[in-house]
C-alpha positions in Angstrom: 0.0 0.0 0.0 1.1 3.6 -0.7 0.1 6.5 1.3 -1.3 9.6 -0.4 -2.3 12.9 1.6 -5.8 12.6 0.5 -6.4 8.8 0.5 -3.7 5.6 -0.4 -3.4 2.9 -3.9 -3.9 -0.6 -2.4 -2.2 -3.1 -4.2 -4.5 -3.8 -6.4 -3.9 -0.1 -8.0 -7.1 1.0 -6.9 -7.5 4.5 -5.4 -9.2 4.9 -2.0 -10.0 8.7 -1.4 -10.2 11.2 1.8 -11.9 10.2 4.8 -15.6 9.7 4.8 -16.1 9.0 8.1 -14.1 9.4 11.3 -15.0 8.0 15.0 -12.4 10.1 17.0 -11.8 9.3 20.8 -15.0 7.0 21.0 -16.4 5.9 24.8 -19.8 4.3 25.3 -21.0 3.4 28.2 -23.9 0.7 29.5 -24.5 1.6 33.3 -21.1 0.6 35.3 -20.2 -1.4 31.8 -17.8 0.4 29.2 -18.5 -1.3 25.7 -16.1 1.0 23.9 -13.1 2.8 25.4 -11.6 5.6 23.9 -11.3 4.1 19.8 -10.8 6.1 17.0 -10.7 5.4 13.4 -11.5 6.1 10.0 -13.3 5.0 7.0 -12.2 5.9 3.2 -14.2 6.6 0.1 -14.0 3.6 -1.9 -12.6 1.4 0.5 -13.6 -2.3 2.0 -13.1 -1.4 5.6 -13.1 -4.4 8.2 -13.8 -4.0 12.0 -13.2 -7.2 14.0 -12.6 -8.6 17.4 -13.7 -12.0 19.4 -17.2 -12.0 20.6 -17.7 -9.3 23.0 -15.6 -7.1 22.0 -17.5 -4.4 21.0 -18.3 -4.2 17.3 -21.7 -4.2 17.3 -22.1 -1.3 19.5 -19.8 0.6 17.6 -21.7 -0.6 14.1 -24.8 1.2 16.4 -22.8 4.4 17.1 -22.3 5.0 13.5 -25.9 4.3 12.5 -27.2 6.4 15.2 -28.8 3.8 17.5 -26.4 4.2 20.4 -25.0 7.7 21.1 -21.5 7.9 22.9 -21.2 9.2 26.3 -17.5 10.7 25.0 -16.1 11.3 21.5 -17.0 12.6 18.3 -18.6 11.4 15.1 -17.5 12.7 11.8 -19.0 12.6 8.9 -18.1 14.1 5.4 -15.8 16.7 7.1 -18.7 17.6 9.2 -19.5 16.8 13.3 -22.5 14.8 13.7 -24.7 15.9 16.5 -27.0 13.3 18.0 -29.0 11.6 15.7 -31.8 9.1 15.0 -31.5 6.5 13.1 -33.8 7.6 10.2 -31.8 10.9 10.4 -28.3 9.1 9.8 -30.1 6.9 6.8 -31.0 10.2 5.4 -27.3 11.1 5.7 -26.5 8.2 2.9 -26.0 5.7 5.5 -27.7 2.1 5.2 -27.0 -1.2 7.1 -27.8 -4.6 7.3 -28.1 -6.8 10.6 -26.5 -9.6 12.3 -29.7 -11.2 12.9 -31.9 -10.4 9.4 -34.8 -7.6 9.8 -37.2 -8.3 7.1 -40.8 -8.0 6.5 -41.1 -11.6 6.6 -45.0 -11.8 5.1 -43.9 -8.9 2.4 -42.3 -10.2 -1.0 -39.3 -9.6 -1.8 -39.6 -6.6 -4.1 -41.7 -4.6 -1.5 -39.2 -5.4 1.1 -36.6 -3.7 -1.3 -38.6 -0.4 -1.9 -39.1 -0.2 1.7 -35.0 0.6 1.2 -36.7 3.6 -0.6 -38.4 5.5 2.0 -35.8 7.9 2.3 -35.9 9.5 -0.8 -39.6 10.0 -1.2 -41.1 13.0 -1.0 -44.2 13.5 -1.6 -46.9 13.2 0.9 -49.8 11.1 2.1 -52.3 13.0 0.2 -50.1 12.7 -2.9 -49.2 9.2 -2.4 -52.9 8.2 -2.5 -54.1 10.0 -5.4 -51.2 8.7 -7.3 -50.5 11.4 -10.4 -48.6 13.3 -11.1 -45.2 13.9 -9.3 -46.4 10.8 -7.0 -46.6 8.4 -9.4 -43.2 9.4 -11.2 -41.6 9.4 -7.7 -42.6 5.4 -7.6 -41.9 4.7 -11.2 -38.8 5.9 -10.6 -38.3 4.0 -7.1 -39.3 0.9 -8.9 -36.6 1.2 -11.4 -34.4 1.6 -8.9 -35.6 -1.7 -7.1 -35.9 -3.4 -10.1 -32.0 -3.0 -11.1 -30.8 -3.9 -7.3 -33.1 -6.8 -8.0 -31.0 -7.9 -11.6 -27.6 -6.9 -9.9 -28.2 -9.3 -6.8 -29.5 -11.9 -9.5 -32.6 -12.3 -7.5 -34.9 -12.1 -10.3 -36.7 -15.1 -10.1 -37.8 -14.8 -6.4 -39.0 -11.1 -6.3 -42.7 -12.0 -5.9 -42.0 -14.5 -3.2 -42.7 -14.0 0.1 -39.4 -13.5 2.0 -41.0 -16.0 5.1 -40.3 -19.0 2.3 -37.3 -18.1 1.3 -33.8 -20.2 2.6 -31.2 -18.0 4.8 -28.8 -16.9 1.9 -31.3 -15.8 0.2 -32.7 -13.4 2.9 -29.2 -12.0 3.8 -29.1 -11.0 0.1 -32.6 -9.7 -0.1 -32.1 -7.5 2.8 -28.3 -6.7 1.2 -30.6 -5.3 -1.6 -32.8 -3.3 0.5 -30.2 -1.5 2.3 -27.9 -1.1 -1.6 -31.5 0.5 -3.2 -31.2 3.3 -0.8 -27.9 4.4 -2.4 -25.8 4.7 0.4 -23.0 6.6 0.4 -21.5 4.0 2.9 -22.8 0.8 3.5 -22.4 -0.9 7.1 -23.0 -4.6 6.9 -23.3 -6.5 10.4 -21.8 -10.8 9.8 -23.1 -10.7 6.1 -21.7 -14.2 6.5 -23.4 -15.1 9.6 -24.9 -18.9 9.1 -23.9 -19.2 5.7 -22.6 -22.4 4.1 -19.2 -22.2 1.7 -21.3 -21.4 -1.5 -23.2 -18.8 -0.1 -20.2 -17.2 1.7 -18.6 -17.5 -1.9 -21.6 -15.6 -3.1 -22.0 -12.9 -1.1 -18.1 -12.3 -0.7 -18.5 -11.2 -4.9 -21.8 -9.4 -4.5 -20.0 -7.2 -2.1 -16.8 -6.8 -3.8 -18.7 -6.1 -7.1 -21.0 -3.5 -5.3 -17.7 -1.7 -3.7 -16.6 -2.0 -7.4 -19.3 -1.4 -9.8 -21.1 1.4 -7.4 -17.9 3.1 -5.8 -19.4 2.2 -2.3 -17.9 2.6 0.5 -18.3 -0.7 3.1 -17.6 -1.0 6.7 -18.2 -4.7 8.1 -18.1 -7.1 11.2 -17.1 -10.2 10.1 -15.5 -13.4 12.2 -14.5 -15.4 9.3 -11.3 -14.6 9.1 -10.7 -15.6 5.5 -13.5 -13.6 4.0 -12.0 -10.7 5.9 -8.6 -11.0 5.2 -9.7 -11.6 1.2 -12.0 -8.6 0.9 -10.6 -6.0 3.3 -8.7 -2.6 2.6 -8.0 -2.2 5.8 -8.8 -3.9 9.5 -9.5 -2.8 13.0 -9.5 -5.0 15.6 -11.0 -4.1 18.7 -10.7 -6.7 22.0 -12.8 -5.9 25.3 -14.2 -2.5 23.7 -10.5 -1.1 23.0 -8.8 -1.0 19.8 -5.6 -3.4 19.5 -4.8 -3.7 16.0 -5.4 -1.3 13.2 -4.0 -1.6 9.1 -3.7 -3.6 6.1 -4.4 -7.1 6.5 -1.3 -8.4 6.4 -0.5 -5.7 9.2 -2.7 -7.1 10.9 -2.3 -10.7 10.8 1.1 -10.0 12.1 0.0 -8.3 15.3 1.1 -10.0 18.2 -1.4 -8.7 20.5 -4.1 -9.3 17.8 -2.9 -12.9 18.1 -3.1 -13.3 21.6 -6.7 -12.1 21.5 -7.8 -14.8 18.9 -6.1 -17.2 20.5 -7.2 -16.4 24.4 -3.4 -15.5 25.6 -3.7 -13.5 28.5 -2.1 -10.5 29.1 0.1 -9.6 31.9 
């Protein structure tokens, strides 16, 4: 990797710009329990950008700080060269940020296109009123919305099971439906919480190209929590490693598979 001022070349050649977001001296707090102490990082335009750790370590709250569900007790949230004040969720969406979750949040008696233009909601404008008559800039707002599901639908290659109801479908094929429902919203950074979670080989396979074709074909920017190891090491820019709610390890993979102290925390080696 080479560094630039504005961003760095991985070493692929590709060119990851400035900082898009940047968590600076985060602390959150639960009561007398401190899920995050004092972590800062940053995420790059155009870059796959890992965050991992053993179970407990904190990830998933800090997945929640950035989406807006938890808000620190200490730190500061930056995004797009700008200070976030507190936010709510749908506030933070309407910001360009969309997720997925570790345990899948689907509409499960909705099919599987309208659980994708529910991945729309953000950019409608027009009103109740509106919305119910259905002319004029209402209906072009949903023809347009449509298209826009319609393509996430082709890209995800989930064609055939768009009028299904997403309660019969397997597991892979939710996690991808609700990947699509979160990429139709056209995030300008995309969180995604164990994309992997529960998935056999061939759907780990699959979804490991969906989301380097989306960081490709889109320019989005990814953060993700992932424990496989492998898919993280394969489709990461960059990795931080957090253990106990503090940061230990932060770089390229390779940087970061050397880390002792990354090691010792995978493999349960107490420290003195």
């Amino acid at each position: 990797m080479k560094d630039m001022e504005e961003g760095y070349i991985t070493e692929d050649g590709r060119k990851i710009g400035g900082v898009v977001m940047e968590m600076k001296n985060i602390t959150l707090r639960f009561g007398g329990v401190v899920a995050i102490k004092d972590i800062s990082f940053d995420i790059r335009e155009g870059e796959i950008r890992a965050i991992i750790g053993p179970n407990g370590a904190g990830k998933s709250s800090m997945l929640n700080v950035i989406s807006g569900f938890y808000v620190p007790q200490e730190g500061e949230v930056w995004f797009r060269g700008e200070k976030r004040p507190p936010m709510k969720p749908f506030q933070v969406a309407r910001q360009g940020i969309a997720r997925t979750f570790q345990n899948i949040a689907l509409f499960e008696g909705m099919t599987v296109l309208d659980n994708v233009m529910t991945g729309r909601l953000t950019h409608m404008t027009t009103g109740l009123f509106t919305q119910a008559i259905w002319k004029g800039r209402a209906e072009a707002e949903e023809v347009e919305n449509r298209e826009k599901a319609e393509r996430i639908i082709d890209f995800l290659e989930i064609q055939s099971i768009r009028k299904t109801p997403v309660a019969r479908l397997p597991y892979g094929l939710k996690k991808r439906v609700e990947l699509a429902r979160a990429l139709v919203a056209e995030p300008k950074l995309l969180l995604l919480d164990e994309p992997m979670a529960g998935m056999n080989v061939e759907e780990k396979e699959d979804m490991s190209r969906f989301i380097l074709d989306v960081n490709d074909e889109f320019g989005t920017t990814i953060a993700l929590i992932e424990h496989d190891m492998g898919v993280v090491m394969d489709l990461s820019d960059r990795v931080v490693v957090m253990d106990y709610g503090k940061k230990i390890g932060d770089g390229t993979p390779d940087e970061v598979r050397s880390n002792q102290d990354v090691i010792d925390a995978y493999l349960g080696v107490s420290h003195d």
